[in-house]
C-alpha positions as CSV (number, residue, x, y, z in Angstrom):
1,X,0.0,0.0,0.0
2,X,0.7,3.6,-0.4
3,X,1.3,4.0,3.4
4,X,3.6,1.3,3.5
5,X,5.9,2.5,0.6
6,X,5.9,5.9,2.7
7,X,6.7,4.5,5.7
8,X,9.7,2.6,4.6
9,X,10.9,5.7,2.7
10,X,10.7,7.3,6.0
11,X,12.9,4.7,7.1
12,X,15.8,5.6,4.6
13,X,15.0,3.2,1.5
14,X,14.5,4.7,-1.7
15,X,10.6,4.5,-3.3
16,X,12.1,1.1,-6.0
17,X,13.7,-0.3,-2.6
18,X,10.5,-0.2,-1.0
19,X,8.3,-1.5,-3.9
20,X,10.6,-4.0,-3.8
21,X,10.3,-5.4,-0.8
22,X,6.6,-4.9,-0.2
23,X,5.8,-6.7,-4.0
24,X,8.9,-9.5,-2.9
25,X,6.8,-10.0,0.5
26,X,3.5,-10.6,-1.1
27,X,4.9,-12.9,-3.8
28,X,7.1,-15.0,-1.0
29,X,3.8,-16.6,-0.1
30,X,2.8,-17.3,-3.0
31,X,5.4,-18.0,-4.6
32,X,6.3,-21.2,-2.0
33,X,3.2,-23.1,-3.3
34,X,5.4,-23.7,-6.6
35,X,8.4,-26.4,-7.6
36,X,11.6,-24.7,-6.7
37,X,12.5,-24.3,-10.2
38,X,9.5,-22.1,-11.0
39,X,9.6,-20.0,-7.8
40,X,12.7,-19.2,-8.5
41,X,11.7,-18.4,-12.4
42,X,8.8,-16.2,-11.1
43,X,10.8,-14.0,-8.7
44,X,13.6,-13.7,-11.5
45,X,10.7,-12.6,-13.9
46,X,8.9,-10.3,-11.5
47,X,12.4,-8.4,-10.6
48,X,12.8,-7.8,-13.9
49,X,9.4,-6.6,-15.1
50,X,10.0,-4.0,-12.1
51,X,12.7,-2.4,-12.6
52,X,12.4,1.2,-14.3
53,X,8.8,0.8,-13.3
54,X,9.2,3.3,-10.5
55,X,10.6,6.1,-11.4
């Protein structure tokens, strides 16, 4: 959410570091319902497709 990104930009991340790790924490659980293999392929895949989207 909004006030999360804000709050963690309070905290000295930047706004792509905070994305980051707010998107990473929501895809972590779903993400472990998957083979290894593909986990590892979706997080890989969603990293990508974020980058330069904030910005």
């Amino acid at each position: 959410s909004a006030e999360q990104i804000f709050y963690m930009q309070q905290r000295g991340l930047t706004e792509a570091q905070a994305m980051s790790l707010s998107v990473n924490g929501f895809v972590n659980d779903l993400v472990r319902q998957f083979p290894m293999e593909y986990s590892v392929e979706l997080k890989r895949l969603i990293e990508l497709e974020m980058e330069g989207s904030v910005g």
